[in-house]
C-alpha positions in Angstrom: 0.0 0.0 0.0 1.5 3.2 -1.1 2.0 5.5 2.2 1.7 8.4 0.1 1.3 11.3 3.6 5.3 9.8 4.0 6.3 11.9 1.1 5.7 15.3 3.0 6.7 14.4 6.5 11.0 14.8 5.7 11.1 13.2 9.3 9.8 9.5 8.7 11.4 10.1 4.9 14.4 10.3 6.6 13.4 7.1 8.6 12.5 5.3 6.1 15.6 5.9 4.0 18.1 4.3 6.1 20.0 3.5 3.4 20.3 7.5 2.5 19.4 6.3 -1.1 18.0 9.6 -2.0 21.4 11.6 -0.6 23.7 8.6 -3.3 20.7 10.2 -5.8 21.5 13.7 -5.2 25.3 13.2 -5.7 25.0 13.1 -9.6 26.2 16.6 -9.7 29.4 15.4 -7.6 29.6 11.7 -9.9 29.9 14.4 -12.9 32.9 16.6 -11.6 35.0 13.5 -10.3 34.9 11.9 -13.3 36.1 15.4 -15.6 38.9 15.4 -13.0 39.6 11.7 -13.4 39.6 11.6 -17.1 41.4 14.5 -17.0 43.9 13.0 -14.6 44.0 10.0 -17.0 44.9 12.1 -20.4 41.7 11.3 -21.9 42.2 14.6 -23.8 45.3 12.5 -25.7 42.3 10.6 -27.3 41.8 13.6 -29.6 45.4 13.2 -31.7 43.4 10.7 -33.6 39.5 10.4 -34.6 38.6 6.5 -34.7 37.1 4.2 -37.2 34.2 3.3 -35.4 33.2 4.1 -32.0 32.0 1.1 -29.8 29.7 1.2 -26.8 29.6 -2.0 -24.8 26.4 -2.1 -23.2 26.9 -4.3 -20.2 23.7 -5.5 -17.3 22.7 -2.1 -15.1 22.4 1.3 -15.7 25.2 1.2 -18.6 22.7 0.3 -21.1 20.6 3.6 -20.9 23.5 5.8 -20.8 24.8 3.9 -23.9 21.9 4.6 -25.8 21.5 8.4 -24.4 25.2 8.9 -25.7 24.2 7.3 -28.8 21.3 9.6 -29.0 22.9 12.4 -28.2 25.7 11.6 -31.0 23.9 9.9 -33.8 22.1 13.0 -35.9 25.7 14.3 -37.2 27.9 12.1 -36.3 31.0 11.5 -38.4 31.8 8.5 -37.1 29.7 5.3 -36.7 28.9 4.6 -33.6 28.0 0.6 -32.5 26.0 -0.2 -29.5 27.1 -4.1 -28.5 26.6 -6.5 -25.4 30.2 -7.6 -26.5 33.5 -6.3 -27.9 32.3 -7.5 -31.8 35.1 -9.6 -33.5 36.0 -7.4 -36.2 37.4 -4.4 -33.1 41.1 -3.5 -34.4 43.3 -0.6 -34.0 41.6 2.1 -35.1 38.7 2.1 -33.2 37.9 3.3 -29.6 35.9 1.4 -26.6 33.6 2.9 -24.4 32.0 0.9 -21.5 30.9 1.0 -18.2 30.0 -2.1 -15.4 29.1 -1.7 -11.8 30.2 -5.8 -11.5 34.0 -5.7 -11.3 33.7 -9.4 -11.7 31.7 -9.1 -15.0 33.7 -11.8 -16.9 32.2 -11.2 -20.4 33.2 -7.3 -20.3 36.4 -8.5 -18.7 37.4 -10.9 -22.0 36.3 -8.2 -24.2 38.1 -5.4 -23.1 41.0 -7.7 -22.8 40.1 -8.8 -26.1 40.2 -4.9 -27.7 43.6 -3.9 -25.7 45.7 -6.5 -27.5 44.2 -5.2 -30.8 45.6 -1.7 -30.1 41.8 -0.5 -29.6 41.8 2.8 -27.3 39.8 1.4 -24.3 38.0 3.9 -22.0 36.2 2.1 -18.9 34.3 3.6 -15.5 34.3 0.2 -13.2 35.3 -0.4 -9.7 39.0 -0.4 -9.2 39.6 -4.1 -8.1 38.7 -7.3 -10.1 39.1 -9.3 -13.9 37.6 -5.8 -15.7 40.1 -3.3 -13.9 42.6 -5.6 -14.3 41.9 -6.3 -18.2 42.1 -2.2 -19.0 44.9 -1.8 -16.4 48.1 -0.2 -18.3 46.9 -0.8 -21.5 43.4 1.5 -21.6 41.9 4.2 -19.4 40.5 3.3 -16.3 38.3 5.7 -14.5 37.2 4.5 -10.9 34.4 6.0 -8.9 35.3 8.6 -6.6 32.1 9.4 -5.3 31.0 6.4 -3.4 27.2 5.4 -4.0 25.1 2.3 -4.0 24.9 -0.2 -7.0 22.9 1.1 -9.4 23.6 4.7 -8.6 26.3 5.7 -11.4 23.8 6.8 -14.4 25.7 9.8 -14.4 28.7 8.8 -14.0 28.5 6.4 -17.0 27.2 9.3 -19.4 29.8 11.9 -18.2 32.7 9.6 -18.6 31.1 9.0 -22.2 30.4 12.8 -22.9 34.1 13.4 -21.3 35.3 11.3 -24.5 33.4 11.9 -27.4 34.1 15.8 -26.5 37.8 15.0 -26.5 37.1 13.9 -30.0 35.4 16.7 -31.2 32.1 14.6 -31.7 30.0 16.3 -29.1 30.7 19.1 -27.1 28.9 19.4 -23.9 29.8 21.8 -20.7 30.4 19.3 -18.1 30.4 22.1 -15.9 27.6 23.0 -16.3 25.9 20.0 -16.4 27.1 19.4 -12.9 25.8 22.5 -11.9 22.1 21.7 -13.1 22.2 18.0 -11.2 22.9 19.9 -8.3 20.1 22.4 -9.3 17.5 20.1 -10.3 18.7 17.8 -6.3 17.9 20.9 -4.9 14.5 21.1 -6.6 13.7 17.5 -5.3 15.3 18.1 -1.8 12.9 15.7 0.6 12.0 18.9 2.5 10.2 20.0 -0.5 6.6 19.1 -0.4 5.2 17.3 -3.0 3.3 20.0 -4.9 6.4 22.1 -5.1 8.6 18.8 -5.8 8.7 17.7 -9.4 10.0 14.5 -8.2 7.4 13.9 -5.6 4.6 15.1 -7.9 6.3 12.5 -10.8 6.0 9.4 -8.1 2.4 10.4 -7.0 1.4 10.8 -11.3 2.3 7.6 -11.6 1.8 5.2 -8.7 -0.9 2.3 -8.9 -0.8 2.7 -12.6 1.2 1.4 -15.7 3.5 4.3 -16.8 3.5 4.2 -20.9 6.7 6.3 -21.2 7.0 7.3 -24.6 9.9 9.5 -25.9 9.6 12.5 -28.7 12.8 12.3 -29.3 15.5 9.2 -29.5 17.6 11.1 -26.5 13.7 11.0 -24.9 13.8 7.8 -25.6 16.6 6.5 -24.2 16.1 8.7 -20.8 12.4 6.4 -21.1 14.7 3.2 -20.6 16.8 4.4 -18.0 13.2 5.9 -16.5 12.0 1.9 -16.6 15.1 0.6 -15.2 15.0 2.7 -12.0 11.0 2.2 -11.5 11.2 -1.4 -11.8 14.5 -1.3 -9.0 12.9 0.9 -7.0 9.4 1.3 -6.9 8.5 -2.8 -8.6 6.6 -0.7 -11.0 6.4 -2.4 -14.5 6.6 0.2 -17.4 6.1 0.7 -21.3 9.1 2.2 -23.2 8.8 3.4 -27.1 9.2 6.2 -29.4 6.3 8.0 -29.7 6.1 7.2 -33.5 6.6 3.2 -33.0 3.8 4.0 -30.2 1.2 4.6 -32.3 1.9 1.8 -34.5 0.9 -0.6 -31.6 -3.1 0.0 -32.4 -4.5 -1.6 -29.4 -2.0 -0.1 -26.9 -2.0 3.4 -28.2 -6.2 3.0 -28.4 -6.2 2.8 -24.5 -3.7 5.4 -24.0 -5.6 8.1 -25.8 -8.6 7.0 -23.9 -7.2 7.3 -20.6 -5.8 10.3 -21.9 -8.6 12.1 -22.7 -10.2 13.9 -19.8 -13.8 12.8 -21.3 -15.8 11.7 -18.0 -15.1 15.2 -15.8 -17.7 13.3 -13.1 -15.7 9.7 -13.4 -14.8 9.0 -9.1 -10.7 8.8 -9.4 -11.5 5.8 -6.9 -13.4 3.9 -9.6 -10.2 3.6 -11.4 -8.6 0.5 -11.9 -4.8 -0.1 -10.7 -3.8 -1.0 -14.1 -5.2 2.0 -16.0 -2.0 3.5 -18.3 -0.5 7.1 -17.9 0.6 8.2 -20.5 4.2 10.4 -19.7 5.3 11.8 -23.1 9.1 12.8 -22.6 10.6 15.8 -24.4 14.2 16.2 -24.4 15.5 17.6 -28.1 14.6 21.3 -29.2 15.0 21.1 -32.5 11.9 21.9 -35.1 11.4 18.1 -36.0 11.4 17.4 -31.3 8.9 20.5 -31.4 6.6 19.2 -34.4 6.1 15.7 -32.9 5.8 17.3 -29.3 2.5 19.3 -31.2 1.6 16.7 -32.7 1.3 13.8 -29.9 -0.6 16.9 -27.6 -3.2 16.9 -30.4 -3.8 13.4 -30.4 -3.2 13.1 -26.5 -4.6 16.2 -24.7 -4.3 15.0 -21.1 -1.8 13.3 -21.3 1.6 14.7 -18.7 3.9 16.1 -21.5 7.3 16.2 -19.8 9.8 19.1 -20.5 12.6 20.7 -19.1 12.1 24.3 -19.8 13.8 25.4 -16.3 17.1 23.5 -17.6 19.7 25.7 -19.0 22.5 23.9 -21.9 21.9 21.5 -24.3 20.5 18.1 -25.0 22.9 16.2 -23.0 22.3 18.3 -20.0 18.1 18.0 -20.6 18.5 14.1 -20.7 21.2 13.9 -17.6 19.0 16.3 -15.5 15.7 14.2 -16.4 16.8 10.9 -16.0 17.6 12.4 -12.3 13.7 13.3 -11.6 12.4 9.7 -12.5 15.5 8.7 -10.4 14.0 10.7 -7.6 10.6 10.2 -8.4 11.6 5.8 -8.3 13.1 6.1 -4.8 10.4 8.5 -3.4 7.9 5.5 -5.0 9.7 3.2 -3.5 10.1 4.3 -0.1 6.1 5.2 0.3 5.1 2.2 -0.9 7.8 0.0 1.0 9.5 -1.7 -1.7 13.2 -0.9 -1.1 15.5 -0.4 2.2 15.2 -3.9 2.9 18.4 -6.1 2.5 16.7 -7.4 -0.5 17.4 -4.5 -2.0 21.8 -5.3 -2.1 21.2 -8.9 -2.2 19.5 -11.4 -4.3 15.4 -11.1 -3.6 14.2 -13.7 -1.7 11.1 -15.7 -2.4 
């Protein structure tokens, strides 16, 4: 049962947290400038003398995989260079390419072979893992290594994994985003969710009341939109046991059926329908918005038309670029999981570190 009076009493939120999940949250800002220092610290600038033949993201189990399709996103419109999203190192990795990948297991042994597999290729390797076990030790003195230096919880280095990616590509001249700056607006948009804000004045709070007890359809407008959706499903599911659909909005509305129900509980018809009358399995429809561009702003019209109620979510408070949008709104539905979560009683347990019990 979701406790939802917890949310705006910051003492029993503080209770309740006793694994100060929402303080590793709030530390993107701090995940963001450790790892410029790092990288810097590691001559990741070096990586610029020569732009690669391909550019490979090993998407590894854990938050990796969203920011690996975020950085794809954010790079794929003019990219010069192709850029390959794999599970694995893929067979044909030589020289002249450059590995980016990021794993929370320090024992993952796949990862481990791979990068192993791309160093004694002459691949440029670029990894953010723990600083002990087979993957630190298969891109130790022969790729760059970047360990946390903000300690959080498993699960917590979303931004970590996108910065050390956005710290790279830039170094290349393939994206250029203010890292500063992006730190800043983590730290601005923590502040905004602070626990001691009450929910109608918290946008993370009010994102975790939208959408408990029922099925979150979160459908980006844009492929970096998109790919903040995954990360968005990842952290509900962890958090909050909250099941979600993820889609572009235009491979939404292919799926007849699905995309029927949505625009009827979308609608706003029945003003005299009892909320309680609802049942716990009725969709809400969360349309995310994260590119500016005229094409982001024409299918942002157009899925308002076809969806009038349904919660259109924007960043217009956010300050920088795309990168910084999708960073700082991947943060809210991290927020808004945890905030879920801890009202409706589904994390702080020991089952939250460990294998769930039955």
């Amino acid at each position: 049962m979701l406790d939802d009076t917890l949310l705006d009493d910051p003492s029993r939120l503080a209770d309740t947290d006793s694994g100060g999940l929402l303080r590793a949250a709030a530390m993107s800002g701090a995940q963001v400038r450790a790892v410029a220092e790092a990288a810097e610290e590691a001559g990741v600038g070096r990586l610029a003398d020569e732009r690669p033949r391909a550019l490979v993201l090993v998407t590894r189990p854990g938050i990796g995989v969203a920011a690996a399709q975020l950085l794809a996103a954010l790079l794929t419109p003019a990219c010069p260079v192709p850029v390959v999203l794999a599970e694995a190192v893929p067979s044909w990795i030589g020289a002249l390419d450059l590995v980016i990948a990021h794993t929370d297991d320090p024992g993952d042994v796949v990862l481990a072979e791979s990068l192993d597999r791309a160093t004694r290729r002459g691949a440029r390797v670029v990894v953010t893992a723990p600083p002990d076990g087979p993957v630190a030790a298969a891109a130790a003195g022969r790729g760059v290594l970047l360990p946390p230096r903000v300690p959080v919880p498993t699960g917590f280095g979303f931004a970590r994994a996108l910065a050390a990616g956005l710290v790279v590509v830039g170094a290349l001249g393939l994206l250029r985003t203010d890292i500063a700056e992006l730190a800043d607006e983590l730290d601005r948009e923590a502040e905004r969710d602070h626990p001691m804000h009450e929910s109608f004045v918290n946008p993370a709070k009010s994102l975790a009341l939208r959408v408990a007890d029922r099925t979150p359809l979160l459908w980006g407008l844009d492929p970096a939109a998109t790919a903040v959706a995954w990360h968005a499903a990842f952290v509900l599911a962890s958090h909050a046991g909250l099941v979600s659909d993820v889609a572009g909005y235009q491979q939404a509305i292919g799926r007849a059926a699905l995309h029927r129900a949505a625009v009827q509980s979308s609608s706003g018809s029945d003003l005299f329908a009892d909320p309680d009358d609802e049942q716990p399995t009725q969709p809400r429809v969360l349309l995310l918005a994260v590119g500016r561009s005229d094409a982001a702003e024409a299918m942002r019209r157009t899925a308002e038309a076809t969806m009038a109620g349904a919660d259109v979510i924007r960043l217009d408070e956010v300050s920088g670029g795309d990168a910084t949008c999708a960073a700082v709104l991947a943060l809210r539905f991290e927020l808004a999981a945890l905030y879920l979560g801890l009202a409706a009683g589904t994390i702080g347990g020991p089952g939250y570190f460990a294998p769930a019990a039955v």
